[in-house]
Backbone and ligand atoms as CSV (ligand in chain L), in Angstrom:
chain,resi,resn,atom,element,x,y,z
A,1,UNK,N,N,-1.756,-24.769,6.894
A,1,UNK,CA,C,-1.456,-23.684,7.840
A,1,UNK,C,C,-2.518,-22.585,7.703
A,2,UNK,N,N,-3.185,-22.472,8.795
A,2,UNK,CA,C,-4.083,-21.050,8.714
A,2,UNK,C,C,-3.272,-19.883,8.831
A,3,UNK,N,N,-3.547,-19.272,7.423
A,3,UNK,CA,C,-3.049,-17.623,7.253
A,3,UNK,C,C,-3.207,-16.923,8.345
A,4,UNK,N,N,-2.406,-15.759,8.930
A,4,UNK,CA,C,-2.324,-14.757,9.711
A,4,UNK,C,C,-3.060,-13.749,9.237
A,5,UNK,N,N,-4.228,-13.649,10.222
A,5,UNK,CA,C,-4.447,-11.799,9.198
A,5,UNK,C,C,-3.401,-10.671,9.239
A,6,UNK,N,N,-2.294,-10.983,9.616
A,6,UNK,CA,C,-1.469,-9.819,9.499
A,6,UNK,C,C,-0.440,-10.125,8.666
A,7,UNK,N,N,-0.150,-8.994,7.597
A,7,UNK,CA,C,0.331,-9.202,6.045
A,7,UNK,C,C,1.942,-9.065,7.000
A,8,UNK,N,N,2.050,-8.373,7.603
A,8,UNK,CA,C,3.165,-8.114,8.494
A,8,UNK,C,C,3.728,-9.441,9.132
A,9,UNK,N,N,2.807,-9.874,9.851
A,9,UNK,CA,C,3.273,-10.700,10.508
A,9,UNK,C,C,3.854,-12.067,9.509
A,10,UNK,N,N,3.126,-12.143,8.693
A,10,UNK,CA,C,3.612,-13.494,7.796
A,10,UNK,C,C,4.910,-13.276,7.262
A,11,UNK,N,N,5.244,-11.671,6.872
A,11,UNK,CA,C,6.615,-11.455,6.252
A,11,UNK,C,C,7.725,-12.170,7.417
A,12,UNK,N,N,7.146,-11.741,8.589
A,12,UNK,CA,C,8.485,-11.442,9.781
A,12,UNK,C,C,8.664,-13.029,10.080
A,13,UNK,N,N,7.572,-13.678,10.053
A,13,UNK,CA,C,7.702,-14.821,10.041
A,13,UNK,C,C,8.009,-15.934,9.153
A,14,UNK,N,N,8.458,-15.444,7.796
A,14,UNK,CA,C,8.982,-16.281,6.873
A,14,UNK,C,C,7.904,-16.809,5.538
A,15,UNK,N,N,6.388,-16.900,6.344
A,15,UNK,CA,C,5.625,-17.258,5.698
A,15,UNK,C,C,5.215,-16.564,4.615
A,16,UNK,N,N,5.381,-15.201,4.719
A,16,UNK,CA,C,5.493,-14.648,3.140
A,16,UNK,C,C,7.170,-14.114,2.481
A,17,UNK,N,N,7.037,-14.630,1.390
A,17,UNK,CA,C,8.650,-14.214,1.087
A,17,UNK,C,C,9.007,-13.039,1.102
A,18,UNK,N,N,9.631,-12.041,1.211
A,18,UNK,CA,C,10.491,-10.618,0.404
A,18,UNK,C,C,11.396,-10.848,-0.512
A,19,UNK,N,N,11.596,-10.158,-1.430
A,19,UNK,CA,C,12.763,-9.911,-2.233
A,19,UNK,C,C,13.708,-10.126,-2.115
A,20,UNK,N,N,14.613,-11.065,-2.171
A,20,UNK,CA,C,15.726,-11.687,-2.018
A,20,UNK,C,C,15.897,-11.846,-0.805
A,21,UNK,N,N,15.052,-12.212,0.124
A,21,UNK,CA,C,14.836,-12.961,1.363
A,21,UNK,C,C,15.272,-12.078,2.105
A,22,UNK,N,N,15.277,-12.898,3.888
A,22,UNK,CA,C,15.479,-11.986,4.915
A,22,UNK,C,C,16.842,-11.236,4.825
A,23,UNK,N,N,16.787,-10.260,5.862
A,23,UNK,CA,C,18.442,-9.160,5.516
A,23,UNK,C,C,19.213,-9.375,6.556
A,24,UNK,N,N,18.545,-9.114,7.890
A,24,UNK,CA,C,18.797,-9.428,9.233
A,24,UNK,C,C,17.955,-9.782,10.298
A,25,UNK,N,N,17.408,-10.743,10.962
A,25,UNK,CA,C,16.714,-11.222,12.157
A,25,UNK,C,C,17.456,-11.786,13.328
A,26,UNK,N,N,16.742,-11.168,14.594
A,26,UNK,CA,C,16.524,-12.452,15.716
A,26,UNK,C,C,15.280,-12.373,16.473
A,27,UNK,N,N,15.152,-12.653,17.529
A,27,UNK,CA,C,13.764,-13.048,17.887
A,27,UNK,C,C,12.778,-11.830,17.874
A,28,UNK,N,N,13.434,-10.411,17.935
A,28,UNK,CA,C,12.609,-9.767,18.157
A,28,UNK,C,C,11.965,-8.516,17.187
A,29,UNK,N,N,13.010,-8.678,15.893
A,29,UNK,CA,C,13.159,-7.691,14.600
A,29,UNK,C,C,13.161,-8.911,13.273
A,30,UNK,N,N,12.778,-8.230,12.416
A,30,UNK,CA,C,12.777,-9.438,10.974
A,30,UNK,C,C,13.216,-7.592,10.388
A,31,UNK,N,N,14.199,-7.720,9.288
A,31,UNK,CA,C,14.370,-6.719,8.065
A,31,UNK,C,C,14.547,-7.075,6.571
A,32,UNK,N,N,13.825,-6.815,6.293
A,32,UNK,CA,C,13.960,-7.646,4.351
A,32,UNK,C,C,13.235,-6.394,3.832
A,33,UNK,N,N,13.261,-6.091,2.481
A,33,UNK,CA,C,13.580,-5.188,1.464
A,33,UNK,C,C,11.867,-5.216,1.011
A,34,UNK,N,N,11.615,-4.054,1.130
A,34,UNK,CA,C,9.941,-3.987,1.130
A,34,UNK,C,C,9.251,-4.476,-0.496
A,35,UNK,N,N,8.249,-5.388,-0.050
A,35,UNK,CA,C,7.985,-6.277,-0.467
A,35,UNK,C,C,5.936,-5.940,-1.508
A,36,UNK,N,N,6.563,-4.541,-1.202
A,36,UNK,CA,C,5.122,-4.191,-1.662
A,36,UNK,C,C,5.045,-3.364,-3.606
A,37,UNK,N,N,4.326,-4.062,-4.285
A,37,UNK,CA,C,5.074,-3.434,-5.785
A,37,UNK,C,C,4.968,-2.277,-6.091
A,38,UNK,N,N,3.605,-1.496,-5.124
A,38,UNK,CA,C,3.468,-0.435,-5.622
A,38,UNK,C,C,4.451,0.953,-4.972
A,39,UNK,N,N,5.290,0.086,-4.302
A,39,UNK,CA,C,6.108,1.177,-3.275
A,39,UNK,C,C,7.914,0.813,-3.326
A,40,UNK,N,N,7.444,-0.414,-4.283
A,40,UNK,CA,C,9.002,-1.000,-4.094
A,40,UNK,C,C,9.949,-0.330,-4.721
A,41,UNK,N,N,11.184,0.547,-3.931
A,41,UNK,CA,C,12.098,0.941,-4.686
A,41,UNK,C,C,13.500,0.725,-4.181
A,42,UNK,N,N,13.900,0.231,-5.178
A,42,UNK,CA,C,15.614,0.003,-4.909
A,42,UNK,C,C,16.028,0.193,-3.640
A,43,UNK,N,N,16.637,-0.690,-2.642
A,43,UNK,CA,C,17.224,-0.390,-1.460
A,43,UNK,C,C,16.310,0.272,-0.377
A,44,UNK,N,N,14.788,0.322,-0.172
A,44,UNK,CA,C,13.680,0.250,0.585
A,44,UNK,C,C,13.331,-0.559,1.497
A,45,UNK,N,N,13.632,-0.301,2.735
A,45,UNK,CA,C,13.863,-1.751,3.471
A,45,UNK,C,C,12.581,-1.705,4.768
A,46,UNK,N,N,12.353,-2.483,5.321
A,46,UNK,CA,C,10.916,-2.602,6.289
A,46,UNK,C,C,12.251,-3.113,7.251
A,47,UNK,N,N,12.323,-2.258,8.343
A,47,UNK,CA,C,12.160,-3.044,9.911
A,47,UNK,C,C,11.315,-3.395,11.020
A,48,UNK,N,N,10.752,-4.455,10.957
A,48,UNK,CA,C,9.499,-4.961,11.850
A,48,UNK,C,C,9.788,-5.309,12.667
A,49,UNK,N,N,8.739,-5.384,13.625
A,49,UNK,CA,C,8.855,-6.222,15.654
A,49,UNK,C,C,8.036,-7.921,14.795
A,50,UNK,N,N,8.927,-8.350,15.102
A,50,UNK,CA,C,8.711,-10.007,15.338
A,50,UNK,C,C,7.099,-10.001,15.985
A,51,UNK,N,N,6.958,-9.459,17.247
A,51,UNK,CA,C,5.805,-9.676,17.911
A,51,UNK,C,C,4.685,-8.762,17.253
A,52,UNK,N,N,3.145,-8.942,17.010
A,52,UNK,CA,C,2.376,-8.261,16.376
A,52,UNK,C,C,1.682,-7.110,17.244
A,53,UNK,N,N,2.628,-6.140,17.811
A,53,UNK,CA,C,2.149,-4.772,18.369
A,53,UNK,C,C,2.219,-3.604,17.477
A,54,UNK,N,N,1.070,-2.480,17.768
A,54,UNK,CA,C,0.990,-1.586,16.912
A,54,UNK,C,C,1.717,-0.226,16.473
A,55,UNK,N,N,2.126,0.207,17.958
A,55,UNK,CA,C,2.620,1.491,17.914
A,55,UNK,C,C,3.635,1.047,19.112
A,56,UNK,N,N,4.780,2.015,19.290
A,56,UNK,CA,C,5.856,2.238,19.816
A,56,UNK,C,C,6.010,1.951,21.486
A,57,UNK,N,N,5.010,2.951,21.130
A,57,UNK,CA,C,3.868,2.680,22.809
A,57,UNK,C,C,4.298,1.263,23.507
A,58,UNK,N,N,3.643,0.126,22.383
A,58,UNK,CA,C,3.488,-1.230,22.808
A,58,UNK,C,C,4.741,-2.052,22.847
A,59,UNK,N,N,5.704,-1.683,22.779
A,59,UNK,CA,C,7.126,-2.063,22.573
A,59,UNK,C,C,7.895,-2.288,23.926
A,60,UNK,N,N,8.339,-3.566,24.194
A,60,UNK,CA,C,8.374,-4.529,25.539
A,60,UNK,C,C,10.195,-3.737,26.093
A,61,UNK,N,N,10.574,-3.749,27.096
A,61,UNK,CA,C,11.590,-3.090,27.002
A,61,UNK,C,C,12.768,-3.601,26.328
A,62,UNK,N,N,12.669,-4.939,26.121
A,62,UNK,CA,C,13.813,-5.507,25.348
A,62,UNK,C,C,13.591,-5.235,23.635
A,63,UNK,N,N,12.376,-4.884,23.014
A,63,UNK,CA,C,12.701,-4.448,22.221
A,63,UNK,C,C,13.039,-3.094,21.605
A,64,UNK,N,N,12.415,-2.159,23.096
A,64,UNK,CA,C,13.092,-0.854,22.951
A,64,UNK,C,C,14.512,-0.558,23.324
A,65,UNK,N,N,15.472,-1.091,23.911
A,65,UNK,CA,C,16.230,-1.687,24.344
A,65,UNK,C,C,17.363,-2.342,23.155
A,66,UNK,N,N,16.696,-3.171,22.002
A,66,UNK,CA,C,17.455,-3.373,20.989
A,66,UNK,C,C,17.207,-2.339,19.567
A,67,UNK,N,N,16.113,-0.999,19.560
A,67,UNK,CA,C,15.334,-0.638,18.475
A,67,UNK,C,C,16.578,0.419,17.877
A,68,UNK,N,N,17.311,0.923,18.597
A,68,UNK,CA,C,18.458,1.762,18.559
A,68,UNK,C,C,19.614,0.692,17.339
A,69,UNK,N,N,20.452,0.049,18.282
A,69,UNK,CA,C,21.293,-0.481,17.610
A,69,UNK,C,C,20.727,-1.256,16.647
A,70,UNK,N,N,19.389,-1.918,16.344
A,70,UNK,CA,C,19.006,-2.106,14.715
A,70,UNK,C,C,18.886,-1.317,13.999
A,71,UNK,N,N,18.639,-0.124,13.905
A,71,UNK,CA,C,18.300,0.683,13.062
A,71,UNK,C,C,19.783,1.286,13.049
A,72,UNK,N,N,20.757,1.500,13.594
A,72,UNK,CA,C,21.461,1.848,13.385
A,72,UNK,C,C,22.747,0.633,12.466
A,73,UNK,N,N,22.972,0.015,12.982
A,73,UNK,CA,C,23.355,-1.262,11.693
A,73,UNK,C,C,22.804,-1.375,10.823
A,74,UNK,N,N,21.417,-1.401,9.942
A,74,UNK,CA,C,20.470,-1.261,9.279
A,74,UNK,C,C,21.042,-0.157,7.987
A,75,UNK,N,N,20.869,1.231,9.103
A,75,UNK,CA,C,21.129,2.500,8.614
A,75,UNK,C,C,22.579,2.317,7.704
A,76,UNK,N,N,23.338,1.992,8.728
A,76,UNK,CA,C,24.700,1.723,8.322
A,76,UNK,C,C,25.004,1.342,6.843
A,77,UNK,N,N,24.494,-0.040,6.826
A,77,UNK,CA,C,24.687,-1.237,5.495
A,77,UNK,C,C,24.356,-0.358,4.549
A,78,UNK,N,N,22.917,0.543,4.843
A,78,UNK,CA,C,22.053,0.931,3.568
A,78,UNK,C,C,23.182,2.204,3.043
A,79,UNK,N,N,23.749,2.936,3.875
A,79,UNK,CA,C,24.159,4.354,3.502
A,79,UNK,C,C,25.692,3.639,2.716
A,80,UNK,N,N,26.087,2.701,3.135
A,80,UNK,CA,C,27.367,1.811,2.658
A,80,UNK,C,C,26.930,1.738,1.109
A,81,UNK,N,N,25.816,0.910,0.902
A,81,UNK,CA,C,25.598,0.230,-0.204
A,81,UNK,C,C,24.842,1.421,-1.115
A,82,UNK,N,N,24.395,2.354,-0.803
A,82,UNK,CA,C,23.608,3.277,-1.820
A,82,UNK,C,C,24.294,4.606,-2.071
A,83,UNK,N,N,25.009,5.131,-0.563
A,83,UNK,CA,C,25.885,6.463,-0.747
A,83,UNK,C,C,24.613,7.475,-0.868
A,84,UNK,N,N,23.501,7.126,0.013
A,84,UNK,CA,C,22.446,8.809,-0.496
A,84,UNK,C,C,22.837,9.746,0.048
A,85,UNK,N,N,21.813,10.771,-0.374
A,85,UNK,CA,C,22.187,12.210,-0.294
A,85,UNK,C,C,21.525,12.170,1.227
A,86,UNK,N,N,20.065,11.657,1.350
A,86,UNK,CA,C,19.811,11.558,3.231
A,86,UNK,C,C,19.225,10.106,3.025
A,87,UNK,N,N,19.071,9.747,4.441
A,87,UNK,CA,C,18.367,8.537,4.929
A,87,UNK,C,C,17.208,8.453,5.989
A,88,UNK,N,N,16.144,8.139,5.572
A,88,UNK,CA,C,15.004,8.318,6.224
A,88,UNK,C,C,14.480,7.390,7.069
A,89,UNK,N,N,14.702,6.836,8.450
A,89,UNK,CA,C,13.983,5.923,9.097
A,89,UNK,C,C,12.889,6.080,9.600
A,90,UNK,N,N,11.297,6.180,9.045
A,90,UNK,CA,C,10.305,6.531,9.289
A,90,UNK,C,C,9.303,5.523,9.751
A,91,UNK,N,N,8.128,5.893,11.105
A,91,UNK,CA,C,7.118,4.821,11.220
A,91,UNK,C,C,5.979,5.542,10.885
A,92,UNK,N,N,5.222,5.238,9.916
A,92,UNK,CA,C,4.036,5.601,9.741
A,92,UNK,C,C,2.688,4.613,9.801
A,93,UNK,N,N,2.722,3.328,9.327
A,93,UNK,CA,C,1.713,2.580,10.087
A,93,UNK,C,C,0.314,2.858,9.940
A,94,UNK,N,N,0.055,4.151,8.184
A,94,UNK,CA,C,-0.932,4.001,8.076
A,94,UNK,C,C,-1.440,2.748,7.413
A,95,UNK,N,N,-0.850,2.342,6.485
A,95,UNK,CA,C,-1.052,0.908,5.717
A,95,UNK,C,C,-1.001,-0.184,6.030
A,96,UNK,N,N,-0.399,-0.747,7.858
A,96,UNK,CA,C,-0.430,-2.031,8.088
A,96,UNK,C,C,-0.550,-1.611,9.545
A,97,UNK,N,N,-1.028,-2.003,10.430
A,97,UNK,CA,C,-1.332,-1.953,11.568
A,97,UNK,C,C,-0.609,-2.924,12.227
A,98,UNK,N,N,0.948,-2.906,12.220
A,98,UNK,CA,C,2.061,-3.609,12.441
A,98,UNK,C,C,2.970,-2.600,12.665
A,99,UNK,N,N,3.665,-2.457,13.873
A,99,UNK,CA,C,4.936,-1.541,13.581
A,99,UNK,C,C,6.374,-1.787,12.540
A,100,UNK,N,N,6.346,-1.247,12.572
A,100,UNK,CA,C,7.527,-1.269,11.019
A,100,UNK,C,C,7.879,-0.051,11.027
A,101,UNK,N,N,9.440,0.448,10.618
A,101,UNK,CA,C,10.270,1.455,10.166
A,101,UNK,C,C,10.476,0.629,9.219
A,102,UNK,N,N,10.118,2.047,7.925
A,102,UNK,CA,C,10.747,2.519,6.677
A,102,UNK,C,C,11.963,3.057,6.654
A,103,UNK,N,N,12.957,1.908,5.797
A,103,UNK,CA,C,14.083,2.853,5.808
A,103,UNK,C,C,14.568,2.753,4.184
A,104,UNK,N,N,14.819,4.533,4.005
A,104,UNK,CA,C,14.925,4.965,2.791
A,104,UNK,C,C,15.643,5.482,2.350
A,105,UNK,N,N,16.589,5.141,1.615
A,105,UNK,CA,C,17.873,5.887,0.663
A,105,UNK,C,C,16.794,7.091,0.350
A,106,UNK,N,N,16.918,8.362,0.275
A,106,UNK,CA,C,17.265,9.330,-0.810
A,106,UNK,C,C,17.704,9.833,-1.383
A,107,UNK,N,N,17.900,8.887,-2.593
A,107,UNK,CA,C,19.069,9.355,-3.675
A,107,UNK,C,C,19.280,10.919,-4.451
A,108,UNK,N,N,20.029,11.100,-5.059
A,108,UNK,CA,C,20.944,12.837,-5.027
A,108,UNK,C,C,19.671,13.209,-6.348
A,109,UNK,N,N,18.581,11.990,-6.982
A,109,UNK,CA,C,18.377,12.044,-8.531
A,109,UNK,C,C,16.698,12.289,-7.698
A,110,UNK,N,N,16.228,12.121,-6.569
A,110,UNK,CA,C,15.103,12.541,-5.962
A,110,UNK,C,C,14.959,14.056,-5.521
A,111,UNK,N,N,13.864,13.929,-5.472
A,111,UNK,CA,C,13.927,15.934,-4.666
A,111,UNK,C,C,14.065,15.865,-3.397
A,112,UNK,N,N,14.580,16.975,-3.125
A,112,UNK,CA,C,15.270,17.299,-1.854
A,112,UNK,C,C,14.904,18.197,-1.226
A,113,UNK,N,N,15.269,18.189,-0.082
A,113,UNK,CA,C,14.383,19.562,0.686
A,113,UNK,C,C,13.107,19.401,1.587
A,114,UNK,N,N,12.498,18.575,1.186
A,114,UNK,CA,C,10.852,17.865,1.765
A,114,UNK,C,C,11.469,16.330,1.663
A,115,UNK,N,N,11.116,15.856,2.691
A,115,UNK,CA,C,10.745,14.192,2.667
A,115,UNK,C,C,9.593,14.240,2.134
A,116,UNK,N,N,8.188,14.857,2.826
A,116,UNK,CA,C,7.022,14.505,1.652
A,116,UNK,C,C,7.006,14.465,0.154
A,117,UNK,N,N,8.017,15.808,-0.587
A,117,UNK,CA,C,7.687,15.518,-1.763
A,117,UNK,C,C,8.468,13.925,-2.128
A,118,UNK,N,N,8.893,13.402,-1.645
A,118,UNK,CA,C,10.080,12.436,-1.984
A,118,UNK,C,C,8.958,11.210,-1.605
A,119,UNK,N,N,8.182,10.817,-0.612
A,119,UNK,CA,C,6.959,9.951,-0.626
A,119,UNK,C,C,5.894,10.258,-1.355
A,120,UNK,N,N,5.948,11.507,-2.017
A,120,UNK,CA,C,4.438,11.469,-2.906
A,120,UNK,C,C,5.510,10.851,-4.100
A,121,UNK,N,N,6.292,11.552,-4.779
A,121,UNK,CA,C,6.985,11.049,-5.907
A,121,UNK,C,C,6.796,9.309,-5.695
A,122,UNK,N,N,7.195,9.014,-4.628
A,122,UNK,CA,C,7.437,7.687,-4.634
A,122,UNK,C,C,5.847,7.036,-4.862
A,123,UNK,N,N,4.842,7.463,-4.134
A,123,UNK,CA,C,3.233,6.815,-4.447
A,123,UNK,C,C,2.493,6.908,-5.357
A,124,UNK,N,N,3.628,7.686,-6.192
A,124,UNK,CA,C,3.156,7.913,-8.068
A,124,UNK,C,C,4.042,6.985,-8.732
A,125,UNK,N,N,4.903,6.133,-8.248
A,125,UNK,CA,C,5.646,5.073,-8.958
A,125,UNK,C,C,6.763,5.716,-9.393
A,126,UNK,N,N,7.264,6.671,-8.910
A,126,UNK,CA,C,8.309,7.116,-9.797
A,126,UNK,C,C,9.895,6.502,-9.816
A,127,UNK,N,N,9.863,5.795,-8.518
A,127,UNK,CA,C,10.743,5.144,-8.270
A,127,UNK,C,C,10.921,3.679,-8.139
A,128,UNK,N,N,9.819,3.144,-8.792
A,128,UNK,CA,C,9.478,1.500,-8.125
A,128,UNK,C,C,10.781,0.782,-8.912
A,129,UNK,N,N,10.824,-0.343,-8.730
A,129,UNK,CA,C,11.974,-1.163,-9.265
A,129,UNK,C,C,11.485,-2.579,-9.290
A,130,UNK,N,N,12.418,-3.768,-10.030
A,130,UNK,CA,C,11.497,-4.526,-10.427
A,130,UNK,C,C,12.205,-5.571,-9.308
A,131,UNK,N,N,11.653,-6.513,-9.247
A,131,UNK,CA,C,11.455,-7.838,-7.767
A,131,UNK,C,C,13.124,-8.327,-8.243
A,132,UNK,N,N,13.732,-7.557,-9.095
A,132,UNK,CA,C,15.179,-8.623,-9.458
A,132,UNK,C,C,15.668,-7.545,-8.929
A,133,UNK,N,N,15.483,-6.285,-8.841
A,133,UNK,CA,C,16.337,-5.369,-8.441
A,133,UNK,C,C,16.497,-5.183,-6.838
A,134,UNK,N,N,14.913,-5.191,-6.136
A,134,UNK,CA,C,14.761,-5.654,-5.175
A,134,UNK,C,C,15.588,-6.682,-4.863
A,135,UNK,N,N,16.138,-7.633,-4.882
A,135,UNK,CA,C,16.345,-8.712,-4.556
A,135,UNK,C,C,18.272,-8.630,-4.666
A,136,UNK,N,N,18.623,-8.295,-5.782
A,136,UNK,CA,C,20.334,-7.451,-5.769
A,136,UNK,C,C,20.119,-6.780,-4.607
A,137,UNK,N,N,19.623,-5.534,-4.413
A,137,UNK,CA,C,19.994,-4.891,-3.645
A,137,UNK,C,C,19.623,-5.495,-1.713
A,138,UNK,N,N,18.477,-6.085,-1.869
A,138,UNK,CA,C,18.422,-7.225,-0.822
A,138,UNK,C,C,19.989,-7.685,-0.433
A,139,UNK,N,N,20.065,-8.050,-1.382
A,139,UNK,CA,C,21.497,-9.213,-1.151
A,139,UNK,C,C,22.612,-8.327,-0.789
A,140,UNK,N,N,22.745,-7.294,-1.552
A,140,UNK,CA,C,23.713,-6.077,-1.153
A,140,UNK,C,C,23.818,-5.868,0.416
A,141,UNK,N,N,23.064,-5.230,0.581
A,141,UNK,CA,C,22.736,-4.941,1.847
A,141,UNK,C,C,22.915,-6.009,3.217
A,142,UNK,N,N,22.266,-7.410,2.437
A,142,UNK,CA,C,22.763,-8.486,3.445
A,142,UNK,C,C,24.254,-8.599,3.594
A,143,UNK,N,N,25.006,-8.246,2.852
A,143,UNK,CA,C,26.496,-9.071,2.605
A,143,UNK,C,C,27.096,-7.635,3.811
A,144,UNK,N,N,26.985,-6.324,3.290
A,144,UNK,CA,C,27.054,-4.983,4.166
A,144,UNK,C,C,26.655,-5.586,5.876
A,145,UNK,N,N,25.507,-5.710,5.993
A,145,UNK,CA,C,25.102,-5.656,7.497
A,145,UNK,C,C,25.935,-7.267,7.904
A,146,UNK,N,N,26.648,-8.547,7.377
A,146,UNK,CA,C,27.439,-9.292,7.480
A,146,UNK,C,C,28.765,-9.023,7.924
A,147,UNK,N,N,28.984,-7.656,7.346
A,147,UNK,CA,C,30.944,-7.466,7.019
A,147,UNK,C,C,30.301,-5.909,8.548
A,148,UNK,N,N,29.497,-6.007,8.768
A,148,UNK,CA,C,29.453,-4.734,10.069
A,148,UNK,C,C,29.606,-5.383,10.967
A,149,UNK,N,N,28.745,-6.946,11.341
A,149,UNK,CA,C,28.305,-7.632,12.441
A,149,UNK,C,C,30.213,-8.403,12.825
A,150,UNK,N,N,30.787,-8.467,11.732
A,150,UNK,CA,C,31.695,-9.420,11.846
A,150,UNK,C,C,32.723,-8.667,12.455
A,151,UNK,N,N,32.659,-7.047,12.213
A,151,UNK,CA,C,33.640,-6.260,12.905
A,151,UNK,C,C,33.436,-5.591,14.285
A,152,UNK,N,N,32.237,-6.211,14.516
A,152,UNK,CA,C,31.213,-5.469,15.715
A,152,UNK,C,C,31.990,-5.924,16.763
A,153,UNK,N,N,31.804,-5.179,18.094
A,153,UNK,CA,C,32.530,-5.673,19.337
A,153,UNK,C,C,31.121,-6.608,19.883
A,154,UNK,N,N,31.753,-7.141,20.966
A,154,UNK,CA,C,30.636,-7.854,22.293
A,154,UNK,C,C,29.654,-7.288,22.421
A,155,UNK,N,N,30.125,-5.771,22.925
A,155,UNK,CA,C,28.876,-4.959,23.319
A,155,UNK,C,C,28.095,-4.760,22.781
A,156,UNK,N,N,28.203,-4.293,21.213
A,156,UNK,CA,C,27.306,-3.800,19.933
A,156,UNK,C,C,26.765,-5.004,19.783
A,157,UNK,N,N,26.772,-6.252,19.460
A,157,UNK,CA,C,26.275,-7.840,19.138
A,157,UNK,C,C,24.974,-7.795,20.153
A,158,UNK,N,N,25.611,-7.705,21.745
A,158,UNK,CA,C,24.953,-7.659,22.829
A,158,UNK,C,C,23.490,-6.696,22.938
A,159,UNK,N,N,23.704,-5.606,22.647
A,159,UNK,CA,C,22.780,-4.342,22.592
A,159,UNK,C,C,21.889,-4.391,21.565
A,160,UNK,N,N,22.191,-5.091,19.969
A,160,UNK,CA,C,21.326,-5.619,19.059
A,160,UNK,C,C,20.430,-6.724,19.584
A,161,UNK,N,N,20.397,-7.431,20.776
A,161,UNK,CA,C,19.330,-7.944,21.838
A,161,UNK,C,C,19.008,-8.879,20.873
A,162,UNK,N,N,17.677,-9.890,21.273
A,162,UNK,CA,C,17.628,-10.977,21.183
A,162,UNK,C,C,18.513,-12.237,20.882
A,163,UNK,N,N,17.518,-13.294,20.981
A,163,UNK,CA,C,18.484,-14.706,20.585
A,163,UNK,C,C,17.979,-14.460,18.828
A,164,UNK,N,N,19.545,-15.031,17.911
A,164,UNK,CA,C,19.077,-15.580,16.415
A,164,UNK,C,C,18.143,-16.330,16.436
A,165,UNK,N,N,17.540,-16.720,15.126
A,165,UNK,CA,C,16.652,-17.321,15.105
A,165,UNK,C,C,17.108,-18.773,14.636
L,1,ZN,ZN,ZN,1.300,-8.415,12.682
């Protein structure tokens, strides 16, 4: 198989693993538990576009259309399973030229007040965790966004857009 140059794209596509594997997909979102060591911290999750566009901009209406109710199920599981003090769904997109939201517990034991100081802390390692912890809390989170989907109505299922994979 010829590699993808996009580190992104191989995650969303299976071909590179994450931490206790995927969380939630269908055709048009992949979410698994960020997969990078120098950033990896407990309950840190990547939501990506399936398709390899860059910015928001480029986002087809069906996946703007489903970008709401993922992140909000997403949001959900994570604030279930961690209880933070806030939750950060951020796109920044300086490091992969893939769209992706960061979504981030900030726990009560981080500083508060600034999201920046809470990403520099984090790019000094202060929070990294190890690929087993990653991978619990992976699983956490999967079993959470399971026990949401199962109580979900038509509509909410519907509005999370695409076909499974
Ligand atoms: Zn890509």
């Amino acid at each position: 198989m010829t590699p993808s140059p996009c580190h992104y794209c191989d995650l969303a596509a299976g071909r590179t693993p994450s931490p206790g594997g995927t969380i939630y997909e269908n055709s048009l979102w992949h979410v698994a538990h960020i997969a990078q060591p120098k950033l990896q911290m407990r309950g840190m999750l990547v939501i990506r576009s399936k398709r390899h566009i860059e910015l928001i901009p480029d986002l087809s209406d069906e996946e703007t259309a489903s970008l709401g109710p993922i992140q909000r199920l997403i949001c959900t599981a994570v604030k279930q399973v961690f209880s933070p003090e806030r939750l950060y769904c951020i796109c920044i997109g300086e490091g992969s030229p893939h769209l992706h939201f960061a979504v981030i517990p900030r726990m009560a034991s981080m500083p508060a007040g600034s999201g920046v100081k809470t990403l520099l802390a984090m790019s000094e390692l202060k929070y990294a965790c190890s690929e087993a912890e990653a991978a619990e809390a992976a699983g956490a989170v999967r079993d959470a966004v399971q026990a949401i989907l199962a109580q979900s109505s038509a509509d909410t299922l519907r509005q999370l857009g695409g076909r499974r994979p």
